[in-house]
C-alpha positions in Angstrom: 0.0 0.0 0.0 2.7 2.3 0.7 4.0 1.8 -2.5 0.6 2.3 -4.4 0.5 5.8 -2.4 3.9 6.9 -3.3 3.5 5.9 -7.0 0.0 7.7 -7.3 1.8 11.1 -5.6 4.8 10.6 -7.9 2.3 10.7 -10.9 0.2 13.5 -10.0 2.9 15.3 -9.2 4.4 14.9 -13.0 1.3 15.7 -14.2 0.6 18.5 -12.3 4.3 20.1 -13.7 3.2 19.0 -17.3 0.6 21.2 -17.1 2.6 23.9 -15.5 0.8 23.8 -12.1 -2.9 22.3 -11.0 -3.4 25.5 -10.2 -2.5 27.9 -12.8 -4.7 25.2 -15.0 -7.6 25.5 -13.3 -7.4 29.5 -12.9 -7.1 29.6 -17.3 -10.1 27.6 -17.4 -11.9 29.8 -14.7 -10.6 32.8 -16.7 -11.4 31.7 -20.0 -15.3 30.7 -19.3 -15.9 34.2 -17.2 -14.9 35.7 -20.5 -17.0 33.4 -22.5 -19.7 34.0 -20.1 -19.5 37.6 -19.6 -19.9 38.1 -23.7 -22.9 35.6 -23.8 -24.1 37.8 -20.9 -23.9 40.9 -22.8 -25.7 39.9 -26.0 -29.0 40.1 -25.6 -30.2 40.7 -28.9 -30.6 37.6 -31.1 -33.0 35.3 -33.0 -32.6 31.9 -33.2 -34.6 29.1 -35.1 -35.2 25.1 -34.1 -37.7 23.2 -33.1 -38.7 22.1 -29.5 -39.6 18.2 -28.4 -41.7 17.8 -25.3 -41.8 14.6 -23.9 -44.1 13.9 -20.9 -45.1 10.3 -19.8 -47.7 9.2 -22.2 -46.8 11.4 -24.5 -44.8 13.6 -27.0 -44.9 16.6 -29.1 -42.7 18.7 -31.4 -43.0 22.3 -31.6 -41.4 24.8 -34.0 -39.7 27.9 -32.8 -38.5 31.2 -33.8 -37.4 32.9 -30.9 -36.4 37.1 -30.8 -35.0 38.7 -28.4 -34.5 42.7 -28.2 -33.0 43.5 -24.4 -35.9 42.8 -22.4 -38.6 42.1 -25.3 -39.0 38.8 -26.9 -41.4 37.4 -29.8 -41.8 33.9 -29.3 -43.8 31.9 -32.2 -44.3 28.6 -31.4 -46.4 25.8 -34.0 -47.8 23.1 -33.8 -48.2 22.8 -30.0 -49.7 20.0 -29.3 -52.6 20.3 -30.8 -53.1 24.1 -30.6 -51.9 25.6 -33.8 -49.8 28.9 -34.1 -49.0 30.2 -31.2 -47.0 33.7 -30.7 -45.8 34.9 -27.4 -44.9 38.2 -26.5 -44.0 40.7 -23.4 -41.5 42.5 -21.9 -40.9 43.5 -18.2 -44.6 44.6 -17.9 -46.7 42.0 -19.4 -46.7 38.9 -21.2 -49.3 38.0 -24.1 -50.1 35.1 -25.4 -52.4 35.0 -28.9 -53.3 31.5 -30.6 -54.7 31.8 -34.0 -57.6 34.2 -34.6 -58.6 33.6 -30.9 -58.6 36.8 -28.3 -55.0 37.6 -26.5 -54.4 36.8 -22.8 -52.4 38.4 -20.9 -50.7 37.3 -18.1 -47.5 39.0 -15.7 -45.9 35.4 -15.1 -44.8 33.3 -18.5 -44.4 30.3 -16.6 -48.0 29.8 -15.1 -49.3 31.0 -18.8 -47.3 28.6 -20.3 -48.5 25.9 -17.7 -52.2 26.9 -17.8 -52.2 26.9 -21.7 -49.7 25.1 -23.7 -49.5 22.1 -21.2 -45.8 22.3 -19.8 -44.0 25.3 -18.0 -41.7 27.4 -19.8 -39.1 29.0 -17.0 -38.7 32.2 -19.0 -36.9 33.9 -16.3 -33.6 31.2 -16.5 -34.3 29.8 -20.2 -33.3 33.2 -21.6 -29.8 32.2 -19.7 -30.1 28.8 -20.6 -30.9 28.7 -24.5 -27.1 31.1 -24.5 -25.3 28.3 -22.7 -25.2 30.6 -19.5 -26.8 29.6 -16.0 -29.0 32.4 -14.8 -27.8 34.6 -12.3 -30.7 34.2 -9.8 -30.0 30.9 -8.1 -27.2 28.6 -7.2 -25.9 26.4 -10.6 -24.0 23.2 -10.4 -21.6 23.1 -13.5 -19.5 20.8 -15.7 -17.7 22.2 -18.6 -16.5 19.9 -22.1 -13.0 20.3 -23.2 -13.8 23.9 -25.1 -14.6 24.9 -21.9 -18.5 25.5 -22.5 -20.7 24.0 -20.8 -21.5 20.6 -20.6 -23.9 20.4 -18.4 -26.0 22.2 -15.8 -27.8 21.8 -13.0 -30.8 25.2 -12.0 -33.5 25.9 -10.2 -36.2 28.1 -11.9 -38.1 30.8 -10.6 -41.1 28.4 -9.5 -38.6 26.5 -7.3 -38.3 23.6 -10.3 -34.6 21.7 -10.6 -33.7 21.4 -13.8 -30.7 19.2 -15.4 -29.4 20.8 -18.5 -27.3 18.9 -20.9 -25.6 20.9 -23.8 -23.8 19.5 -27.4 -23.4 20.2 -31.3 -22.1 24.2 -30.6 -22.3 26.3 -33.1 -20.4 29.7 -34.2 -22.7 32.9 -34.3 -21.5 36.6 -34.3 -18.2 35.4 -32.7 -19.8 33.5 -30.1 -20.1 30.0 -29.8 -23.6 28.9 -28.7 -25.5 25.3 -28.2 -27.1 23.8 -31.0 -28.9 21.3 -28.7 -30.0 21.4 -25.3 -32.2 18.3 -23.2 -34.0 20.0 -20.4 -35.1 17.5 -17.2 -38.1 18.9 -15.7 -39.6 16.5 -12.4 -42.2 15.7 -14.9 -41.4 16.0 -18.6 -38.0 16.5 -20.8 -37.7 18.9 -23.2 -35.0 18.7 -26.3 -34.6 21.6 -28.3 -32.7 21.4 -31.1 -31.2 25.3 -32.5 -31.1 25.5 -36.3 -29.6 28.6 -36.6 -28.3 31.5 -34.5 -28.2 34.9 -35.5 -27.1 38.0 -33.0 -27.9 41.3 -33.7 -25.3 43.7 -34.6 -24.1 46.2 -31.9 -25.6 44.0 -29.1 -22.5 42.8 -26.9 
């Protein structure tokens, strides 16, 4: 046993000078995701294009999206919803509409409870504008792991409603000089969601 020890030390040791130093390694990965972070932080105008797979026990449903985002206004258009037809959703700070079809708006102050109420699964708005840029959202604790880019791997987030969420991220993609997910599986308590991003686009001026 003493020999085992001695030979594991000896090895990390080596390793640790191969890399220069365990911990001038770890503080250039710190470094270089803060930066990635702080420029996904900072663009917050974008639009981005996919489609949305809701998967709940007995049953599953794939929406399309095209998602804007303006600061703190969005246009969300969601189709074929299970069952619902076109669907746009729309707010800002203030308010949050939701129109289907030709029917009369609603219009609610919380996205998550209209989402519930109406669609049939909760949106977290508040963290999933975060979450969709590969960024945990700054109002709760996240648990983190990172792939060998240094973007995140995978995530671990309450919502607003008190909801944990595991977030698993692949397939980046490059988009105004940032590199951002191109599919993301979302572990709600009671359904997954898998949204696969066609295409990014960020709007000039808005890092």
């Amino acid at each position: 046993m003493f020999h085992f020890r001695s030979f594991r030390s000896t090895y990390i040791l080596i390793t640790c000078l191969l890399l220069g130093s365990c911990t001038t390694s770890q503080n250039l990965i710190d470094r270089n995701w803060q930066t990635h972070q702080l420029l996904v932080s900072n663009t917050n105008s974008w639009t981005l294009q996919g489609r949305l797979n809701i998967r709940q026990t007995n049953n599953s449903d794939t929406v399309y999206i095209n998602w804007q985002q303006l600061d703190q206004s969005f246009e969300i258009n969601l189709s074929g919803a299970l069952g619902l037809g076109a669907t746009m959703i729309s707010g800002n700070q203030d308010a949050i509409i939701l129109q289907q079809g030709n029917e009369n708006f609603i219009e609610a102050t919380d996205l998550g409870d209209l989402s519930r109420d109406y669609l049939g699964y909760e949106f977290p708005a508040e963290a999933l504008q975060y979450w969709i840029r590969g960024i945990p959202s700054p109002d709760s604790p996240a648990t983190m792991e990172f792939n060998e880019n240094q973007l995140l791997e995978s995530l671990s987030q309450r919502d607003a409603q008190g909801n944990n969420w595991l977030l698993e991220y692949d397939r980046y993609q490059e988009s105004g000089g940032l590199n951002l997910p191109g599919r993301i599986r979302m572990r709600h308590p009671d359904y997954l969601l898998t949204l696969i991003i066609q295409s990014w686009q960020i709007q000039a001026g808005s890092s």
